[in-house]
DOBA-651711 format. One record per residue (C-alpha): x negated, y negated, z negated. Coordinates in steps of 0.2 Angstrom, whole numbers. Layout:
<sites>
SITE       u       v       w
SITE       X       Y       Z
...
</sites>
This chain:
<sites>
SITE       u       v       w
SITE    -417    -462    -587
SITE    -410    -468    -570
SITE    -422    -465    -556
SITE    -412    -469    -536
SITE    -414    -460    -523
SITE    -424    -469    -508
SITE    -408    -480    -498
SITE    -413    -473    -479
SITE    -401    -484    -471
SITE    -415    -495    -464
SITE    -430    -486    -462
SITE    -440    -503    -464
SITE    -435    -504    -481
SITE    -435    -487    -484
SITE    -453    -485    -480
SITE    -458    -501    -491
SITE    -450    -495    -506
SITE    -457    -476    -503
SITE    -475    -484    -502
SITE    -475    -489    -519
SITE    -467    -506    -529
SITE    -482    -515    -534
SITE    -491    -529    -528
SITE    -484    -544    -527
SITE    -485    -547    -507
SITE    -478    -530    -505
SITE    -463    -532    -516
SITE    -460    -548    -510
SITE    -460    -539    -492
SITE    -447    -527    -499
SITE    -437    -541    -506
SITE    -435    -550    -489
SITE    -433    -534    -479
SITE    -417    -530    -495
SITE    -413    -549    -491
SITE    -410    -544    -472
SITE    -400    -527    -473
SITE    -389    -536    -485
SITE    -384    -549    -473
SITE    -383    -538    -459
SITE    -372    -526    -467
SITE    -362    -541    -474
SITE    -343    -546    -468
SITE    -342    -556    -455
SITE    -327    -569    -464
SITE    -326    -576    -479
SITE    -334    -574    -496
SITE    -351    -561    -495
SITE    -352    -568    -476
SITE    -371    -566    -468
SITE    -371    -587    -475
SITE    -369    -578    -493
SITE    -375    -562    -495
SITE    -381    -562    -512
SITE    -366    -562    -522
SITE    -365    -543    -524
SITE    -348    -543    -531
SITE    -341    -550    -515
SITE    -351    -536    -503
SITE    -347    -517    -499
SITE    -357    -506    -508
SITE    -372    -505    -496
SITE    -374    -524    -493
SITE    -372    -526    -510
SITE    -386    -515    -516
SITE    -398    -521    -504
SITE    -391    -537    -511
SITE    -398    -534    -529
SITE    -412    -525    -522
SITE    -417    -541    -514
SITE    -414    -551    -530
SITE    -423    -538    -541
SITE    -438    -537    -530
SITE    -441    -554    -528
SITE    -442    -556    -548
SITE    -453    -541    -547
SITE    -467    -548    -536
SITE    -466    -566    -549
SITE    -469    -555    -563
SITE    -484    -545    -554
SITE    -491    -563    -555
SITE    -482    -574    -566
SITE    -490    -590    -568
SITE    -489    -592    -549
SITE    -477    -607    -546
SITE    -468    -603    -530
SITE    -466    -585    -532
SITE    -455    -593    -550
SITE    -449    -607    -539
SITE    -442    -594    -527
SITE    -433    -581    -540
SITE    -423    -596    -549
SITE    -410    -599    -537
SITE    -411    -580    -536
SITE    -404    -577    -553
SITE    -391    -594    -551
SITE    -376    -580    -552
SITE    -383    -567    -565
SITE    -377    -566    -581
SITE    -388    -550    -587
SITE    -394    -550    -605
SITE    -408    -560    -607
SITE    -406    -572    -592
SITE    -407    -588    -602
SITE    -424    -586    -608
SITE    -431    -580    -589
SITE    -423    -595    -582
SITE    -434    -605    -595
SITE    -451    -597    -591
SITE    -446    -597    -572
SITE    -443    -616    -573
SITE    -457    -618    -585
SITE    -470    -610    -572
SITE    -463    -618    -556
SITE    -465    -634    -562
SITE    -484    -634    -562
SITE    -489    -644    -548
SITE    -504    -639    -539
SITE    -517    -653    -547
SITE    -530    -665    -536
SITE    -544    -651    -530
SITE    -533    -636    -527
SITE    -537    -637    -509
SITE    -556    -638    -511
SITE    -555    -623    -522
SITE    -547    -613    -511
SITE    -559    -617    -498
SITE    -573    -613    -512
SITE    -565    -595    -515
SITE    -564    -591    -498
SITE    -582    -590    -498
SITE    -582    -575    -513
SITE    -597    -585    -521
SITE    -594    -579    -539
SITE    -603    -590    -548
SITE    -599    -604    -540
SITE    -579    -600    -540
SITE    -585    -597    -558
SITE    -592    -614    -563
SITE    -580    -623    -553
SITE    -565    -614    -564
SITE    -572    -616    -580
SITE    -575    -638    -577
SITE    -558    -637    -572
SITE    -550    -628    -585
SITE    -560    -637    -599
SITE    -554    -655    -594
SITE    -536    -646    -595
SITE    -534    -630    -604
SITE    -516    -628    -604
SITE    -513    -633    -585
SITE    -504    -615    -578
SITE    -513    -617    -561
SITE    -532    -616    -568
SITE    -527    -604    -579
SITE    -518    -594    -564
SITE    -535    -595    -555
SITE    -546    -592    -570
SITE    -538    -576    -575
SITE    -537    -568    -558
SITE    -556    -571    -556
SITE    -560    -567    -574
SITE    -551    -552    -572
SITE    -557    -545    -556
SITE    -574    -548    -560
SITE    -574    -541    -578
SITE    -577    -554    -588
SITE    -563    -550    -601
SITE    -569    -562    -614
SITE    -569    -575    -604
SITE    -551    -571    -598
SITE    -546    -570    -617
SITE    -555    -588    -622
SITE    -545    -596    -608
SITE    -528    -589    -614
SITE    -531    -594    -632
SITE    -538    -611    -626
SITE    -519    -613    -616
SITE    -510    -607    -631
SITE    -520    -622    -641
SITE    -515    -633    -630
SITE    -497    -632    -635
SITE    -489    -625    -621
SITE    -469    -625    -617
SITE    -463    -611    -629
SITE    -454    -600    -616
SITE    -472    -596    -608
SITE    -482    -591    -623
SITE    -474    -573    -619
SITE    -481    -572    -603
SITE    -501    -578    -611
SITE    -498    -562    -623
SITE    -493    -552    -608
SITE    -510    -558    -600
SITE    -520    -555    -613
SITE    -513    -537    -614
SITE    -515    -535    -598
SITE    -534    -539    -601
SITE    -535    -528    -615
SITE    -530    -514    -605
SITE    -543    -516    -593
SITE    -556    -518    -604
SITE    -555    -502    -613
SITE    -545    -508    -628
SITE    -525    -499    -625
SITE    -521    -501    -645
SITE    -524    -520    -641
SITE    -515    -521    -628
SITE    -500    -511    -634
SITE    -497    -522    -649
SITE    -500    -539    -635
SITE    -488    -532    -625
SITE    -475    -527    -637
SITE    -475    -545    -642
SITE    -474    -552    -627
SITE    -457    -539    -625
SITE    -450    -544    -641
SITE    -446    -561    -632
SITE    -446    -559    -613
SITE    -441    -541    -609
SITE    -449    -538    -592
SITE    -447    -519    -585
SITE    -466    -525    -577
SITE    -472    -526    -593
SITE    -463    -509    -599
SITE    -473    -502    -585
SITE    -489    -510    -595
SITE    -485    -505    -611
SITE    -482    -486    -604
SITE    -499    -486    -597
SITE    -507    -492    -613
SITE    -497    -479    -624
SITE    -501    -465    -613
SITE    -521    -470    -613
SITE    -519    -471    -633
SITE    -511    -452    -633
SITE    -494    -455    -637
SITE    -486    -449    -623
SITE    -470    -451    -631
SITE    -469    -470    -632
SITE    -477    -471    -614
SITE    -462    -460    -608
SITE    -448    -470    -616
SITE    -457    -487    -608
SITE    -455    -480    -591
SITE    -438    -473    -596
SITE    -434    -491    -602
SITE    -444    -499    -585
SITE    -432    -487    -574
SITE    -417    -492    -581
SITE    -419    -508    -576
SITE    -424    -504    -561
SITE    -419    -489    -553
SITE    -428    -492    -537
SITE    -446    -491    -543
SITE    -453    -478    -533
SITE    -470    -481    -543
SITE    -462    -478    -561
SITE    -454    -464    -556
SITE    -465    -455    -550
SITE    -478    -461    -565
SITE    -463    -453    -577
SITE    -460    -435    -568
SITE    -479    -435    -570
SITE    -481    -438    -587
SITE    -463    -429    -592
SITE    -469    -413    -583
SITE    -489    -414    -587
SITE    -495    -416    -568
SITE    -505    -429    -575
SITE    -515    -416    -587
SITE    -513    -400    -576
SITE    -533    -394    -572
SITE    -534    -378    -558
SITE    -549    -369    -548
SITE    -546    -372    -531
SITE    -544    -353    -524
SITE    -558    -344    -519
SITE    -575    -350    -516
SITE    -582    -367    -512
SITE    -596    -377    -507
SITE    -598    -395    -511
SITE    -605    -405    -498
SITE    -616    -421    -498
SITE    -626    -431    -484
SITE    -636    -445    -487
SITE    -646    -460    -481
SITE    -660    -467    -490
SITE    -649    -468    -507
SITE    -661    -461    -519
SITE    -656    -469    -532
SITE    -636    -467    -530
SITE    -637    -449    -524
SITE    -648    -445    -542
SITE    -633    -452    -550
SITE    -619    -443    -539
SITE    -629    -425    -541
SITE    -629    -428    -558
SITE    -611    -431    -561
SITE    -608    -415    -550
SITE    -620    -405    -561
SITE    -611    -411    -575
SITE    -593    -406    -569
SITE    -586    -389    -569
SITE    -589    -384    -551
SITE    -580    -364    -555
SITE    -594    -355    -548
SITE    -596    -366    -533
SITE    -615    -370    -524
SITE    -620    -387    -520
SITE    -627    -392    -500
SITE    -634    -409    -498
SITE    -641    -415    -480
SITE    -654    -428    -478
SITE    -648    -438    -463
SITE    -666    -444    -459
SITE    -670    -453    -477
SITE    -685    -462    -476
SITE    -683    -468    -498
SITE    -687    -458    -511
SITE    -671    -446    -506
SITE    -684    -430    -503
SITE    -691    -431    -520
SITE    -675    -433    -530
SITE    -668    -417    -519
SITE    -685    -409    -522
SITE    -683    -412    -541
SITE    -664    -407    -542
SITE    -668    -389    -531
SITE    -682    -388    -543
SITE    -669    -389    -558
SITE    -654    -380    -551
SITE    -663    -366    -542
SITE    -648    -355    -530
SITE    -633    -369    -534
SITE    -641    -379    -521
SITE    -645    -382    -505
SITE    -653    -396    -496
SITE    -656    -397    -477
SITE    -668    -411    -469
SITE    -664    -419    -452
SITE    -677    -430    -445
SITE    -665    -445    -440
SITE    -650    -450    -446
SITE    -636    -443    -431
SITE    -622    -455    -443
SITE    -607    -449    -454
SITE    -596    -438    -442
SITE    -612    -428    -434
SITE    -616    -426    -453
SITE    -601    -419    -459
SITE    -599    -406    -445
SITE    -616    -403    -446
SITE    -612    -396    -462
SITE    -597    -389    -456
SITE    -609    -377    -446
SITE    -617    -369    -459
SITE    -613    -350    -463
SITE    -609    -355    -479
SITE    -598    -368    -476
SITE    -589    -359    -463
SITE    -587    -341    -474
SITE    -579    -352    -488
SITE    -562    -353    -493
SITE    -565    -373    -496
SITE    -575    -386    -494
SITE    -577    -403    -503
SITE    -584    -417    -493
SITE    -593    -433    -505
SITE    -602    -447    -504
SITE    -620    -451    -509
SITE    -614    -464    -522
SITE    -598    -455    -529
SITE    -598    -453    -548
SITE    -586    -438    -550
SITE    -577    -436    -569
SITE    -581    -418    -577
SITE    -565    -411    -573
SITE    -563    -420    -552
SITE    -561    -402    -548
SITE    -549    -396    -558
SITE    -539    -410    -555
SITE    -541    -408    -539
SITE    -537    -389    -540
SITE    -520    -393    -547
SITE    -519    -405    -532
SITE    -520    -388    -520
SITE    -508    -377    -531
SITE    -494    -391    -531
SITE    -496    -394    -513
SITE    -504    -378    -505
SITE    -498    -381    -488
SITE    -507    -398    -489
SITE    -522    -403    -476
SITE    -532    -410    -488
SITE    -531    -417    -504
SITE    -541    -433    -511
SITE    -541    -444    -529
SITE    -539    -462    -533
SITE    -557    -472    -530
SITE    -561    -487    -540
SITE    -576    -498    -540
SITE    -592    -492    -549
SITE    -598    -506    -559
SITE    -578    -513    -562
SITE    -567    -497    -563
SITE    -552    -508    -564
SITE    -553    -514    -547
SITE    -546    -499    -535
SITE    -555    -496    -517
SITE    -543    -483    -512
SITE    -527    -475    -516
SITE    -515    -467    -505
SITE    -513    -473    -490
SITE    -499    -475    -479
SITE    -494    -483    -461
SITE    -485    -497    -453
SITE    -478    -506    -441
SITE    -493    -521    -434
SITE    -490    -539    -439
SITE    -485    -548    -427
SITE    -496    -561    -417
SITE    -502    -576    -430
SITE    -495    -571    -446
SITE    -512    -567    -454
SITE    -505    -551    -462
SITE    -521    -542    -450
SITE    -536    -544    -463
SITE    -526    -539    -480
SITE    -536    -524    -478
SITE    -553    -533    -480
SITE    -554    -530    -499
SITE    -554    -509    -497
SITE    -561    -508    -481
SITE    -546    -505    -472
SITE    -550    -518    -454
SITE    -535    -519    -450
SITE    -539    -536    -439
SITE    -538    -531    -421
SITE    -526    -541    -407
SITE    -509    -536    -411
SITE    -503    -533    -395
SITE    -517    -520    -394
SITE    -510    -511    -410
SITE    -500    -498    -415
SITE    -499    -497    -434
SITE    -507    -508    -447
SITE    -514    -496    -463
SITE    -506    -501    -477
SITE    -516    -506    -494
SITE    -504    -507    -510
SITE    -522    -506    -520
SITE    -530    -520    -514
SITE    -517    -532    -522
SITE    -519    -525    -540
SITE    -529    -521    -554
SITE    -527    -504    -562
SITE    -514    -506    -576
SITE    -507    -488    -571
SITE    -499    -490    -553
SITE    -506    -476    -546
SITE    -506    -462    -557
SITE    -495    -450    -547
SITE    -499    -435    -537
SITE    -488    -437    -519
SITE    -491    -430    -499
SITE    -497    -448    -491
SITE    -504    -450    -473
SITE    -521    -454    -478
SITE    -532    -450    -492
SITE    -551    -461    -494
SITE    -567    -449    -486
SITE    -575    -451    -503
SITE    -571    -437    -512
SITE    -561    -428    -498
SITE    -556    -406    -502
SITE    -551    -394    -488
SITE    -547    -378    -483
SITE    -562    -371    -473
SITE    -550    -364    -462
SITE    -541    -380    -458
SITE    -555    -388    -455
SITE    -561    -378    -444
SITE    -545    -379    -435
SITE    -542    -398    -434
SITE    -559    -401    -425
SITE    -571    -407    -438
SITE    -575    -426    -435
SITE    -574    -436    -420
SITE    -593    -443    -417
SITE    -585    -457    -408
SITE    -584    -466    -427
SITE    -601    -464    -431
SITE    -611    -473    -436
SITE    -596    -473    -450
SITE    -578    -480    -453
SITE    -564    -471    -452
SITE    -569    -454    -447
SITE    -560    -448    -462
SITE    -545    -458    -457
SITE    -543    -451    -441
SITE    -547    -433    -447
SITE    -531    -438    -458
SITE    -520    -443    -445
SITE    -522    -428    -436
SITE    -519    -416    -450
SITE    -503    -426    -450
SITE    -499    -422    -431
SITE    -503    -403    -435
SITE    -489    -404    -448
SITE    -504    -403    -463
SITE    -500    -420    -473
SITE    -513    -424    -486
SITE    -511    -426    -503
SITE    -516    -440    -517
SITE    -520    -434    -533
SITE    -520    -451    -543
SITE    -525    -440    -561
SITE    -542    -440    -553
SITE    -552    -455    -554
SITE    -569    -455    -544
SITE    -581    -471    -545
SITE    -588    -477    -530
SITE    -607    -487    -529
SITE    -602    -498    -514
SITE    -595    -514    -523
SITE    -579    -518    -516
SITE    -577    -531    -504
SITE    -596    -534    -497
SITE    -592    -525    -481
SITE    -576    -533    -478
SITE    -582    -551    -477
SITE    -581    -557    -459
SITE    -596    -557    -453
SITE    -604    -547    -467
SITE    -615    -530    -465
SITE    -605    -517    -457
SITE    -591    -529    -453
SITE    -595    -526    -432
SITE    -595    -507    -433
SITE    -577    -508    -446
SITE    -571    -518    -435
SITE    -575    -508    -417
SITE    -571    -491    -425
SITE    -552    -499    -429
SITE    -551    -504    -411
SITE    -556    -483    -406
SITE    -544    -478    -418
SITE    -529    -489    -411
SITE    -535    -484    -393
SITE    -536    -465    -398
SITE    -518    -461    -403
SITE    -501    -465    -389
SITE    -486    -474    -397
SITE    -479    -457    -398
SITE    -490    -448    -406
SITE    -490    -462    -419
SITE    -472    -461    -420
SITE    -473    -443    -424
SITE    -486    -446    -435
SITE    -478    -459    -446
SITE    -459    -448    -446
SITE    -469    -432    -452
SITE    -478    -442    -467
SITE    -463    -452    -470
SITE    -452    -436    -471
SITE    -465    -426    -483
SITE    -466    -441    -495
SITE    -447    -443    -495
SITE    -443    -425    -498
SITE    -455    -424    -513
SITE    -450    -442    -521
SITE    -429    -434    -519
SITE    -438    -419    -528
SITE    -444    -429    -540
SITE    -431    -439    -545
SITE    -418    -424    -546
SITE    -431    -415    -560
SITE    -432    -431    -569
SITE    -411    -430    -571
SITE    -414    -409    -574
SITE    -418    -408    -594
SITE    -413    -419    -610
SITE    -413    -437    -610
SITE    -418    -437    -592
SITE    -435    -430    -596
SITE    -436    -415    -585
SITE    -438    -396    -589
SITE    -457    -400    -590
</sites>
């Protein structure tokens, strides 16, 4: 398989592309960012001038790659949402000079999806959307798209609500109701890959696989390689899901996300289970969450914990939270612990409350979790492998998705960039995982990116990679590390972005963190409720944000930002040289 290195000729490009290629906002960002390299690093005269940059035979070598990059990319964020007009509006012209196999049938699709015009009422729906009333989104859909089933933009919507919300069936009925309404041929493929898609989410990989193969067998899309490799890795065949990524990188060598998915798989990081060395304490608070912390204790219970005790402090419950640790002490005798405060001193104060403990202190590490985390049996193992990959890491954390929809990511890993600039809305895209990132840009100094929050889970983020932040939700460290960094700066509480900070300094003392995305972990909060304007929390999100700018100087920033950039880079350029090391590309495993 061909996998590229990283092109650091711009580091704006470079840092885009090393985040990840998913998402179509991000991709699109990495296609106009490829767009501008190539012209800057065009001829000044004649043919492949900064007028014409994207006729890569008429370039040098660097603007040409961009050049393709950019073209590449941009059909890349149409096919991460392919019924979406203008995204297929924009890639046409884009493909006017190709000749690649396969073109002709693209070009048909492409002019197929970006003639749908946006019907009477699309205004008024958006308006409707924007106030994340469900069942009124919901009704409002389903009127429209019975009076025309086949019309591209209902459908669009439809399935991007069906889908988040999990309501599968309802997604499927509206993609047979457009292919019974006699659609243009060329965009029946993309209704299969939908449907797969669906499939996949739902539970159902062999569905999907056979929907996506169809779908491939007339419109070969490497994002839908990337599909079919995530289903035939969930049905077992590990085999078929390496040659779909093999395929998905062949087309397109830049994919930092594919690549890293196929050294993972090729090698087996993505099955690897490890005891984190030496002893451990697992460590809640919690605040009148009786309910939710019964579940979490009993998922941890559950796990293999390799000997480790259990500490749980009641930050001032005033619920039922006493009985259910009463009940649980009663059950697991010595494996835990369960300390009462008499208020609740917040998140930070909790944490290095716990941090003060004998215990705590005397262990070799400590894992930090929430009241409503749902941990999988082998979290620790997983995580363990985490530590003995990256031992020098400052913490290590997994891939947290939404507890009642576990298709809908909440966090992933986390990297930084440059503010938006005044007026171009890019400040609330981290609304939907809880990321604020809406203060006054002039009083900014990065902007925390969210790859996550414009995707489903179709396999993006199965990877294990240093990053700068990981989410607070299941967090692992060295006890001595923390007890290094500080502990948690009370200046967050009540909550919000303790973790983050705690992060950001790891990554100043040279101790990036680590994602380990072969650990799932689901979280109770429902996405989205605290990130509506105006919503519970919202205030306090929002303030912490403003401390965490203030907090840090443009240099340390900086320094922040060259550290994780370097660690990431290094281990990607590791990566993709072990990829090339075995047969057929596939590594020494």
């Amino acid at each position: 398989m061909r996998a590229l290195p990283i092109p650091t000729q711009d580091r704006t490009l470079a840092e885009l592309l090393l985040a990840g290629c998913c998402g179509p906002a991000h991709l699109t960002a990495i296609a106009d960012r490829a767009r501008v390299v190539a012209r800057q690093s065009a001829p000044r005269s004649g043919a492949g001038s900064p007028e014409a940059p994207d006729i890569p035979g008429s370039l040098d070598p660097e603007a040409a790659t961009c050049a393709v990059l950019a073209r590449d990319a941009a059909l890349a964020a149409w096919e991460a949402d392919p019924l979406d007009a203008a995204r297929a509006a924009r890639v046409s012209p884009e493909l006017a000079g190709a000749s690649e196999r396969g073109t002709d049938g693209l070009r048909a699709v492409l002019a197929a999806v970006a003639g749908t015009a946006a019907p009477a009422g699309a205004r008024e729906y958006a308006a409707l959307a924007a106030t994340r009333d469900a069942d009124a989104v919901r009704g409002c859909l389903d009127r429209e798209l019975a009076r025309t089933p086949g019309n591209l933009f209902w459908l669009r919507q439809t399935v991007a609500h069906g889908l988040y919300q999990g309501e599968f069936d309802r997604v499927l009925a509206a993609l047979r109701g457009a292919r019974g309404a006699d659609p243009a041929p060329a965009v029946v493929p993309l209704l299969d890959r939908l449907a797969g898609e669906a499939m996949l989410m739902a539970g159902d990989p062999e569905a999907a696989r056979f929907l996506l193969q169809q779908s491939l067998d007339f419109l070969p899309l490497p994002a839908t390689l990337e599909r079919l490799a995530e289903a035939g890795r969930r049905c077992g065949d590990r085999d078929a899901a390496l040659a779909a990524l093999r395929a998905a990188l062949n087309a397109r060598p830049w994919n930092v996300s594919a690549t890293l998915a196929a050294h993972d798989l090729a090698r087996g990081t993505d099955r690897a289970l490890c005891a984190p060395p030496g002893r451990g304490v697992v460590l809640f608070y919690t605040w009148n969450k009786a309910e939710d912390l019964d579940r979490a204790l009993a998922a941890v219970f559950a796990a293999e914990l390799y000997g480790a005790r259990v500490v749980v402090l009641d930050n001032g419950s005033t619920d039922a939270t006493p009985d259910v640790l009463a009940a649980w002490a009663a059950r697991c005798g010595e494996r835990l612990s369960v300390l009462r405060l008499p208020v609740n001193v917040g998140a930070p104060a909790a944490r290095n409350w716990l941090l003060s403990l004998k215990e705590v202190r005397s262990a070799d590490w400590a894992a930090y979790m929430d009241d409503d985390a749902l941990v999988e049996p082998d979290w620790l193992g997983r995580l363990g492998a985490a530590v003995r990959a990256y031992p020098a890491a400052g913490a290590w954390g997994a891939r947290v998705v939404d507890g009642a929809r576990p298709h809908v990511f909440q966090s992933a890993d986390l990297f930084l960039f440059d503010p938006p600039g005044p007026g171009s809305g890019a400040g609330r895209g981290g609304a939907r995982e809880g990321l604020r990132n809406d203060a006054d840009p002039e009083q900014r100094l990065f902007r925390v990116g969210g790859l996550h929050a414009q995707v489903l889970d179709v396999g993006q983020f199965r990877h294990l990679r240093p990053c700068a932040s990981v989410t607070g939700c299941v967090h692992l460290f060295k006890a001595s590390v923390l007890l290094e960094n500080g502990g948690f700066d009370v200046r967050f509480s009540p909550s919000q972005y303790d973790d983050l900070d705690h992060d950001l300094r790891l990554c100043l003392a040279g101790r990036v963190p680590v994602f380990q995305g072969h650990a799932a972990v689901r979280h109770g909060k429902r996405t989205g409720a605290a990130g509506v304007p105006g919503g519970p929390g919202d205030a306090g999100a929002l303030g912490n944000m403003f401390k965490l700018q203030a907090k840090h100087t443009p240099e340390t920033v900086a320094r922040i930002r060259e550290t994780v950039f370097r660690a990431a880079l290094e281990d990607y350029a590791a990566k993709v040289a072990a990829l090339g090391s075995g047969p057929s590309g596939q590594g020494r495993g």
